[in-house]
C-alpha positions in Angstrom: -44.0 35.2 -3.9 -45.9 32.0 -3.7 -46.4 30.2 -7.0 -49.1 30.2 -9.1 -52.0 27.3 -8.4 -51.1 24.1 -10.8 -47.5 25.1 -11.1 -46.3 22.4 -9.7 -49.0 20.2 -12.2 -47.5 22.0 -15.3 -43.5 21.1 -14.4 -44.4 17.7 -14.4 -46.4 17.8 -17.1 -43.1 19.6 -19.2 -41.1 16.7 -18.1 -43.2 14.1 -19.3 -43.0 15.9 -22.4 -39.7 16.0 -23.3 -39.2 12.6 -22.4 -42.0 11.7 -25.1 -40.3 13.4 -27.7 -36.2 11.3 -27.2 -35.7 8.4 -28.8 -36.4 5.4 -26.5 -32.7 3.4 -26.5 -33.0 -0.5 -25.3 -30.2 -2.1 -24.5 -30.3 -6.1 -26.5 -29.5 -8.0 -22.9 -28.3 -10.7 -22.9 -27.4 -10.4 -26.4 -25.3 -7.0 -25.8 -23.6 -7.0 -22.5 -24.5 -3.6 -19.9 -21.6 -1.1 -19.8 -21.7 -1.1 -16.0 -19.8 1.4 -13.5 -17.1 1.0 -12.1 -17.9 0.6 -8.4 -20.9 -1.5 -9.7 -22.1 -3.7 -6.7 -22.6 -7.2 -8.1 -21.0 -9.7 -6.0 -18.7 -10.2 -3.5 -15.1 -11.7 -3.6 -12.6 -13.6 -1.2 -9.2 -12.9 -0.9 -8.4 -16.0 1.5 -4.7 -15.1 2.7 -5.7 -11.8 4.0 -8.6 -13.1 6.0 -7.3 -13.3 9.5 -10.9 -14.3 11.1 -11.4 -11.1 13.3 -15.0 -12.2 12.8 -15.4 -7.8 11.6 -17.1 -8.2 9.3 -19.4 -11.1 10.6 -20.6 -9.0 13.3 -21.3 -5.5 11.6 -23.4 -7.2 9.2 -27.0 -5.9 9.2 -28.6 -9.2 7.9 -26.1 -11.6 9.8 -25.7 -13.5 6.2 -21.8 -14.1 6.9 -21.0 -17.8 8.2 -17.3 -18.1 9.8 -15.9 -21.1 11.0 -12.4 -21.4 12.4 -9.9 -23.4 14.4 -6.9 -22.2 16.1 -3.4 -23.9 15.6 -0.5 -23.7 17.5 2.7 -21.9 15.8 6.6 -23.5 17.1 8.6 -20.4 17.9 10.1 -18.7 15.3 13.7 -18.8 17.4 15.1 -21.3 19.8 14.2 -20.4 23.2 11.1 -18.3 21.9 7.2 -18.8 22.5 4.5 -20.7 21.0 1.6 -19.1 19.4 -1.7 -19.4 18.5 -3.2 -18.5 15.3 -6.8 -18.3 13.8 -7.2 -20.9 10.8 -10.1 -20.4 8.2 -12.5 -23.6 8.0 -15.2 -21.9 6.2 -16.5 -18.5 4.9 -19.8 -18.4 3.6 -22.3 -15.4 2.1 -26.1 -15.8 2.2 -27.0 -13.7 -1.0 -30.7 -14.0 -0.8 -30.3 -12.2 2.5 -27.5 -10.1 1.5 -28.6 -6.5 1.0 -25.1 -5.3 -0.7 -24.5 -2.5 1.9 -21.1 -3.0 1.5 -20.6 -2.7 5.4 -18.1 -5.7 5.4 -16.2 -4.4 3.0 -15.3 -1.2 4.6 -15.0 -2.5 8.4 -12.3 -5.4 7.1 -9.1 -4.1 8.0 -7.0 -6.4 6.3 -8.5 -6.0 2.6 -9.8 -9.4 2.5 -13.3 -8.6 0.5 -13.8 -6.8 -2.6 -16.5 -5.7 -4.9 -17.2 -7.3 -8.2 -18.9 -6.2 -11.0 -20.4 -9.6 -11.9 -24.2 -9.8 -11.5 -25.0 -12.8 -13.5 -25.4 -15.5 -10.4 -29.7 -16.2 -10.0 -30.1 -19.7 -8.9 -33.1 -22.1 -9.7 -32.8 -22.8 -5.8 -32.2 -20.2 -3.0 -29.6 -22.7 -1.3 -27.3 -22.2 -4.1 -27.2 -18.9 -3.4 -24.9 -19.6 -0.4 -21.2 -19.1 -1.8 -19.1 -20.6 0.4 -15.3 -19.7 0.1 -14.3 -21.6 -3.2 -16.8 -19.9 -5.1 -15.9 -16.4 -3.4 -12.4 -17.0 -4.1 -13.5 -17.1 -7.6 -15.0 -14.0 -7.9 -11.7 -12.3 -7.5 -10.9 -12.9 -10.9 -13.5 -10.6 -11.7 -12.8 -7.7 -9.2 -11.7 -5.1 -11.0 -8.3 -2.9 -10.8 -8.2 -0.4 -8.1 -8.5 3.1 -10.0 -5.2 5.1 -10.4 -4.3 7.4 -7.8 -4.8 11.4 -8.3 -1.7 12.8 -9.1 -2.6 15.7 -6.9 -3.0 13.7 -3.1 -1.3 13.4 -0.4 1.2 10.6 -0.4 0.4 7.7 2.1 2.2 8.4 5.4 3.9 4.7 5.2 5.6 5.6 1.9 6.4 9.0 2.9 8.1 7.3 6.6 10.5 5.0 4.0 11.2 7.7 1.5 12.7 10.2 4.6 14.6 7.3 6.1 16.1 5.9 2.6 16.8 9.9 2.6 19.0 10.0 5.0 20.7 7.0 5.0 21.9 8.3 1.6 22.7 11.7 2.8 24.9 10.2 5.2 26.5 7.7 3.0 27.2 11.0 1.0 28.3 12.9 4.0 31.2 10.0 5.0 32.7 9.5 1.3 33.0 13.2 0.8 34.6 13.7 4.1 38.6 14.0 4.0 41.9 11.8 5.2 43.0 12.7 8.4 46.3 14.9 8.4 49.7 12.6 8.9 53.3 12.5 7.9 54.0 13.1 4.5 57.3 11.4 2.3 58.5 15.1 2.1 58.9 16.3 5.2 62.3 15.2 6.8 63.0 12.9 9.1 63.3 13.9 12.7 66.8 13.5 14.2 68.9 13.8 17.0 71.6 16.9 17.0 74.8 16.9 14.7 72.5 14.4 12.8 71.3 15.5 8.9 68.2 18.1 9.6 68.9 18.6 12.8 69.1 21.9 15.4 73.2 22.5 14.3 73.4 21.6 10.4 71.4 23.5 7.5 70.7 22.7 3.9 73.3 25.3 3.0 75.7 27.1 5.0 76.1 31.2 4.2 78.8 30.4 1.6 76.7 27.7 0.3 79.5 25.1 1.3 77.2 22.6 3.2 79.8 22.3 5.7 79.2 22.7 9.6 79.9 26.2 10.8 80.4 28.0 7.7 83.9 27.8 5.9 86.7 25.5 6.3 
């Protein structure tokens, strides 16, 4: 059944009306801060030591506004007789904000955790070049990032924890295994001696002859 001509008109026209009738609610800002969400978008933080410049996150950005510089170093082996390596070294890392359009892209392609959201929005700049935070002020923002949200006790445990939880496992199980298991049978302080014949326990003596006289071959 199609609707009605104006329907659509007089929906629209309900909704204006009820918002005309709540109480308007203006938050003081600056004066009263914004409860904001958690996964707010504001800026984004540095977390230097797990940067291992991959360059990632540099090249999936939409609006190239991530500046890398790096330098590689050579490593002495970590044992005698071993190789030398090369490693990446961080010289600079820089975000354009006035280009940035805080996809969040970067974020989700670095595999090694090294950028993080903050909540902090309060950065406008007199001059667009100060937008450009180069690493000292991105390491900064990670004082602000906020505490990764508790896990659901109902998911599935990671597979790295679950991998070191069945090995401790077992290497308990058999530490159980080899303390419960018994001595191996041996000679006992009991048992008699063995001897030759005519000699005490031997094949022609007994404990106790038939008389109980202990002497060889019965009576005397």
């Amino acid at each position: 059944m199609a609707p009605f001509p104006g329907s659509g008109l007089a929906k629209g026209l309900a909704v204006t009306l009820r918002t005309m009738t709540r109480k308007t609610v203006t938050e003081q800002y600056p004066d009263a801060q914004p409860e904001l969400a958690p996964r707010t978008r504001g800026v984004i933080g540095l977390f230097e030591e797990n940067c291992t410049v991959c360059m990632l996150c540099a090249r999936e950005c939409p609006d190239w506004c991530i500046y890398i510089d790096s330098h590689k170093e050579t490593v002495p082996p970590a044992a005698p007789g071993g190789r030398e390596r090369s490693r990446n070294v961080l010289d600079r890392f820089a975000i354009d904000f006035s280009l940035c359009m805080y996809c969040g892209i970067c974020i989700e392609v670095c595999p090694f955790d090294a950028l993080f959201w903050s909540p902090e929005f309060e950065y406008a700049e007199t001059d667009i070049h100060e937008l450009t935070h180069e690493r000292d002020k991105l390491r900064e923002w990670m004082w602000t990032v906020p505490a990764p949200p508790a896990l659901d006790p109902a998911a599935e445990e990671p597979k790295e924890i679950t991998a070191a939880r069945k090995s401790a496992e077992k290497l308990a199980a058999a530490a159980r295994a080899e303390s419960a298991e018994p001595p191996a049978a041996g000679p006992t302080s009991a048992e008699p001696p063995a001897s030759g014949p005519g000699g005490a326990g031997g094949p022609g003596t007994t404990a106790s002859g038939p008389s109980g006289s202990g002497s060889e071959g019965g009576d005397a």
